[in-house]
C-alpha positions as CSV (number, residue, x, y, z in Angstrom):
1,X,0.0,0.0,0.0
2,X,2.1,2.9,-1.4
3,X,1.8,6.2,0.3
4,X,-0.1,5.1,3.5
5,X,1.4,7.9,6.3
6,X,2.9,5.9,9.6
7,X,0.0,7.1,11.3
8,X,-2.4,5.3,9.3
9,X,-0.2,2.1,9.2
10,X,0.0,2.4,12.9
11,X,-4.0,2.6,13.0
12,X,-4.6,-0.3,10.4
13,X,-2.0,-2.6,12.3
14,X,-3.8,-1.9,15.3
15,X,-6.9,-3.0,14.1
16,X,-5.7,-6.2,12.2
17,X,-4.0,-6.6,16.0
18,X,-7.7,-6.4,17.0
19,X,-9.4,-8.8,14.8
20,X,-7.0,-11.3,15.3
21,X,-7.4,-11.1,19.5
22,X,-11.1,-11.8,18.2
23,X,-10.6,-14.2,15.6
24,X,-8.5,-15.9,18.4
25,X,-11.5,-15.3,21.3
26,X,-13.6,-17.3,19.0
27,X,-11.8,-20.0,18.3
28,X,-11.1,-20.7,22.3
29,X,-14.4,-19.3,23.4
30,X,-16.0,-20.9,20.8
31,X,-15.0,-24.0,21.7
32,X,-15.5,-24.0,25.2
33,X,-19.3,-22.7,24.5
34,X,-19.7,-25.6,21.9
35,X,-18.4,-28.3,24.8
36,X,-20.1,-26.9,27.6
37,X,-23.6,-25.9,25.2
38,X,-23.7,-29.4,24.5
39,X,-23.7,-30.6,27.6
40,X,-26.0,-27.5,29.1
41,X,-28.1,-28.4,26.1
42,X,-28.1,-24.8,24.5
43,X,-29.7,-25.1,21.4
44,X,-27.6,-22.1,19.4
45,X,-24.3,-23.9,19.9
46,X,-25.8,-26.8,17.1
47,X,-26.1,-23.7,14.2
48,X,-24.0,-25.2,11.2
49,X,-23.2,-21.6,9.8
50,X,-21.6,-20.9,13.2
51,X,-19.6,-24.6,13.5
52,X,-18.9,-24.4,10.0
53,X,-17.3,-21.1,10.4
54,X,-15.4,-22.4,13.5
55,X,-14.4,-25.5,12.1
56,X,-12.9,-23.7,9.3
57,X,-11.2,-21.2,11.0
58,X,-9.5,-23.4,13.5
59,X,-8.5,-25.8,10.3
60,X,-7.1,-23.6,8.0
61,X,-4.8,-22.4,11.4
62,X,-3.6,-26.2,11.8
63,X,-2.7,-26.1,8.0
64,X,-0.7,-22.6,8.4
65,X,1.4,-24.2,11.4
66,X,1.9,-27.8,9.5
67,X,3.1,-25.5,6.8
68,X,5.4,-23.5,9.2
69,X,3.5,-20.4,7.9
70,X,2.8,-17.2,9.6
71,X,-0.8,-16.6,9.8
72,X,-1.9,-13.7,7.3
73,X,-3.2,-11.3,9.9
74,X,0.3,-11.5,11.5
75,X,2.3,-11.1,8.5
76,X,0.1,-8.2,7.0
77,X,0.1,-6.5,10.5
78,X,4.2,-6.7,10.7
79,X,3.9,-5.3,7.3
80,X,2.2,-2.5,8.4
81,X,4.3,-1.9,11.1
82,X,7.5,-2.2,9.4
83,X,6.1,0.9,6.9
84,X,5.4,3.1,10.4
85,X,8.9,2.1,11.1
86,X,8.1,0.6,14.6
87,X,9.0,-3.0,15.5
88,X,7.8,-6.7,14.9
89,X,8.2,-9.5,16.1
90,X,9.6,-12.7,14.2
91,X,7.6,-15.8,15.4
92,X,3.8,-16.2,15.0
93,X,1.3,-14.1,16.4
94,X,-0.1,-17.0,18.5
95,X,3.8,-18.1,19.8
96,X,4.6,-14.0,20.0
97,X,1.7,-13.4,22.5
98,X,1.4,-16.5,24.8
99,X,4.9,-16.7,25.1
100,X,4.5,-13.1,26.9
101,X,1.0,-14.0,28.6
102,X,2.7,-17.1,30.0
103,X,6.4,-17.0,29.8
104,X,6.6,-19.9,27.7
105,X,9.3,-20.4,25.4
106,X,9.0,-23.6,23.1
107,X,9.9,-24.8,19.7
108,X,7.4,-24.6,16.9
109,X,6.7,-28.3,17.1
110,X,4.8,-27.6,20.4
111,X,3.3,-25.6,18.9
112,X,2.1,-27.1,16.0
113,X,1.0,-30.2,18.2
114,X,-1.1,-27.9,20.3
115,X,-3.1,-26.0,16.8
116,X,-3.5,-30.1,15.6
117,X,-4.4,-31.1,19.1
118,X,-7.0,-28.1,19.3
119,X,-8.5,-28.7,15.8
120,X,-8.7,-32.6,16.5
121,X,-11.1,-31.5,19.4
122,X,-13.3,-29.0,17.7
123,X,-13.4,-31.8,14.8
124,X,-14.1,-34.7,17.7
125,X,-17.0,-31.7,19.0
126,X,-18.9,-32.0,15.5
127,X,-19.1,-35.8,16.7
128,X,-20.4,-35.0,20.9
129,X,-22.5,-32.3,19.9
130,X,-23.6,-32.4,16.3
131,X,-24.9,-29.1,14.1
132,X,-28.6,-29.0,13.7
133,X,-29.2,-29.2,10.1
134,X,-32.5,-27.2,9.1
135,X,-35.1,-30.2,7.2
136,X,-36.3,-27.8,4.3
């Protein structure tokens, strides 16, 4: 994006920085609601459009880690801030941000087995508490 000012690459950074704490606050929210709506027997955790949508988003993270990949959101926000001149960081977003939420340093490889560990649960969810499919 030619001729963006550092102020405005600041600002868009900060908001790709913001829909990927969200994107990530569904997946693990998401998640937990699914396991304990299930069991609570909440009727809006069985919507396919909304465990379609999770099931894809927590797949397509699995795929970027098996591929040793930086999620998109993270490389375009580095981008960003790279143009405003401030700094990145080099690992992914995920690895960046609970390593300094938990003070956990590990090789990718955890890493990886914990994003094909999580997606193996929300696939093993569509089996425990199955989408309601509307009958049209």
């Amino acid at each position: 994006m030619p001729g963006l000012s550092p102020a405005i690459s600041i600002a868009l950074a900060d908001a790709l920085l913001l829909l990927h704490v969200g994107i990530v606050a569904f997946v693990v929210l998401g998640t937990l609601l699914i396991l304990a709506g299930g069991w609570r027997g909440w009727r809006w955790v069985r919507n396919p459009g909304f465990r379609l949508a999770h099931l894809v988003l927590v797949l397509f993270i699995a795929l970027q880690a098996w591929l040793g990949r930086l999620c998109p959101l993270t490389t375009w926000e580095q981008g960003l801030r790279n143009r405003a001149g401030q700094a990145t960081y080099g690992e992914s977003f995920m690895q960046h941000w609970l390593s300094r939420l938990i003070f956990f340093e590990a090789p990718g490889w955890v890493f990886v087995a914990a994003y094909t560990g999580f997606a193996a649960l929300v696939a093993g969810a569509w089996w425990w508490v199955r989408p309601r499919w509307s009958r049209r």
